[in-house]
C-alpha positions in Angstrom: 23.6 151.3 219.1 22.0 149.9 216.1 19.7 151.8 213.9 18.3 152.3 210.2 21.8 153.6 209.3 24.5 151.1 210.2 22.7 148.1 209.9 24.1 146.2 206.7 22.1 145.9 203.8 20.5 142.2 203.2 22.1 140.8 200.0 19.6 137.9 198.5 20.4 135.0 196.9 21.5 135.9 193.2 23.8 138.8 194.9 25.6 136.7 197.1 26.0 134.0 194.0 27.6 137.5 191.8 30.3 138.5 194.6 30.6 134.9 195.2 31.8 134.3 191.7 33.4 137.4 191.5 35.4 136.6 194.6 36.3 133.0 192.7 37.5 134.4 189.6 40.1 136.8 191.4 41.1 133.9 193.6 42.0 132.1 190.5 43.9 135.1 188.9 45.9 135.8 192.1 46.6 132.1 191.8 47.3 131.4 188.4 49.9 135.2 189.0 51.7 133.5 191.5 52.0 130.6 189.9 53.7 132.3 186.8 55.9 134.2 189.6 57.6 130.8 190.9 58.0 129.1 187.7 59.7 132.2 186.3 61.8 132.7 189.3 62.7 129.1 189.4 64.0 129.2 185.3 65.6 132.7 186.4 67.7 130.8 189.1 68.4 128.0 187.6 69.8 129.5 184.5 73.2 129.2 183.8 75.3 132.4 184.5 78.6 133.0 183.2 81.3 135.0 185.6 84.5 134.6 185.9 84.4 135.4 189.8 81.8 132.5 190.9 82.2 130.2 187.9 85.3 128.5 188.8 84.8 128.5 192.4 81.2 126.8 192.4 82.7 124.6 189.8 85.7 123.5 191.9 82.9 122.4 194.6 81.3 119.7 191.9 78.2 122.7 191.4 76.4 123.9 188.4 77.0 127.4 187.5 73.6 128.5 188.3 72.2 131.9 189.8 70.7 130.0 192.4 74.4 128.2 193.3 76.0 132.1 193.3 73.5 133.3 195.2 73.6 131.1 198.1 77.4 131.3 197.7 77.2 135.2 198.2 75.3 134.6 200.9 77.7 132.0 202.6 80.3 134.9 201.5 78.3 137.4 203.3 78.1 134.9 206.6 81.9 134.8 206.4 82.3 138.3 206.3 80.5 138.6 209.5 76.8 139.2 208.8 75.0 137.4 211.3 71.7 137.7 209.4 73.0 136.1 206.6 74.5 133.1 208.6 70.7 133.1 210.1 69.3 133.1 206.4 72.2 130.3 205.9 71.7 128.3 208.8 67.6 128.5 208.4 67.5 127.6 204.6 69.8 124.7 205.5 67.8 123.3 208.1 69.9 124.0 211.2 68.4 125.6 213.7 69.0 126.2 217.6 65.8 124.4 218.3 66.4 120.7 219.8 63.3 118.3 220.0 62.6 119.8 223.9 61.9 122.9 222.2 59.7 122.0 219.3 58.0 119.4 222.2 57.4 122.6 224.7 56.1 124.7 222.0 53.2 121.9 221.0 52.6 122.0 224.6 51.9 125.4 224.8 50.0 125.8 221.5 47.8 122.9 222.4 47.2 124.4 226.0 46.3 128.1 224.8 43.6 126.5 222.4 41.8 125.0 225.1 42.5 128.3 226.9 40.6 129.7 223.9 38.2 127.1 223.5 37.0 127.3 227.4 36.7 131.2 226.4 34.5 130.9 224.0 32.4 128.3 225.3 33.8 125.4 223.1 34.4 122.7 225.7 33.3 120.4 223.4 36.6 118.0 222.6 34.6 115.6 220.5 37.3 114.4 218.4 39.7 113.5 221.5 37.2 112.0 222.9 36.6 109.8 219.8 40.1 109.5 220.1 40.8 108.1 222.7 37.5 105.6 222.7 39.1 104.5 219.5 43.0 104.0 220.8 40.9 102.1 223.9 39.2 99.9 221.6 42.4 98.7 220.3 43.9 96.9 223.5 47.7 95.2 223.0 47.9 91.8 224.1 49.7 92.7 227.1 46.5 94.6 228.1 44.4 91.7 227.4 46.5 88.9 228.9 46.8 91.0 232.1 42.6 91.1 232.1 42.1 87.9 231.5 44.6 86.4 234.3 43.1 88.9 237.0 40.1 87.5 236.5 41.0 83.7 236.7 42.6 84.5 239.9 39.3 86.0 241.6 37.2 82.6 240.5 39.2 80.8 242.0 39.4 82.6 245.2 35.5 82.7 245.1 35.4 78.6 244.2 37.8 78.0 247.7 35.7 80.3 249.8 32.1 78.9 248.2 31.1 82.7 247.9 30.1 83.3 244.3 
């Protein structure tokens, strides 16, 4: 029940500008931190490395001696050596998956049909933009479409010209 105590206070104009720019400026320092994070994770993995156990090997496969070629060679190693979650991480990362196009065309399905689960729930029935849609894809007939319209309708004048109805 609401009373004098948990009610929220009312924040005017020139607070909600503060915390608004407050809430900016950390946004950009979060992104501007992980920013810095990928660009030195990506010079840490593609520097050079120099071991005589994976240097020879990624080598004799035409790679560049790189952190980022021995680790996804450990990890292939890993796979080898029977670690099903690093054949997953393999076969993931190298864009093989188990899904086939009926699976990826059943899960649209389904996502499209729970948001106008959700939408009827919450009283949002209004599908404006498929609407526009499809006006739009009707307003753009092929010529099949139009040569079929326009033949019905020679055939009924001249049906009506024979039988003098009009």
């Amino acid at each position: 029940m609401a009373n004098n105590e948990n009610l929220k206070p009312v924040r005017t104009k020139s607070e909600a500008r503060e915390r608004g720019r407050a809430g900016g400026k950390a946004s950009g320092e979060a992104r501007r931190k992980r920013a810095d994070f990928r660009k030195t994770l990506n010079a840490l993995l593609t520097a050079e490395i120099d071991s005589p156990e994976w240097n020879p090997l990624l080598e004799s496969l035409g790679l560049d001696p790189t952190l980022e070629a021995a680790i996804n060679m450990a990890m292939i190693k890993e796979a080898l050596a029977g670690n099903v979650k690093a054949y997953e991480a393999v076969t993931r990362y190298a864009g093989q998956s188990g899904q086939t196009a009926a699976d990826d065309e059943e899960q649209r399905i389904r996502t499209d049909r729970a948001k106008r689960a959700r939408d009827q729930e919450v009283g949002d029935t209004d599908n404006q933009d498929d609407n526009i849609q499809s006006f739009l894809k009707a307003m753009r007939p092929t010529e099949e479409d139009l040569a079929g319209l326009f033949e019905e309708d020679e055939t009924d004048a001249e049906a009506e010209e024979e039988t003098g109805e009009v």
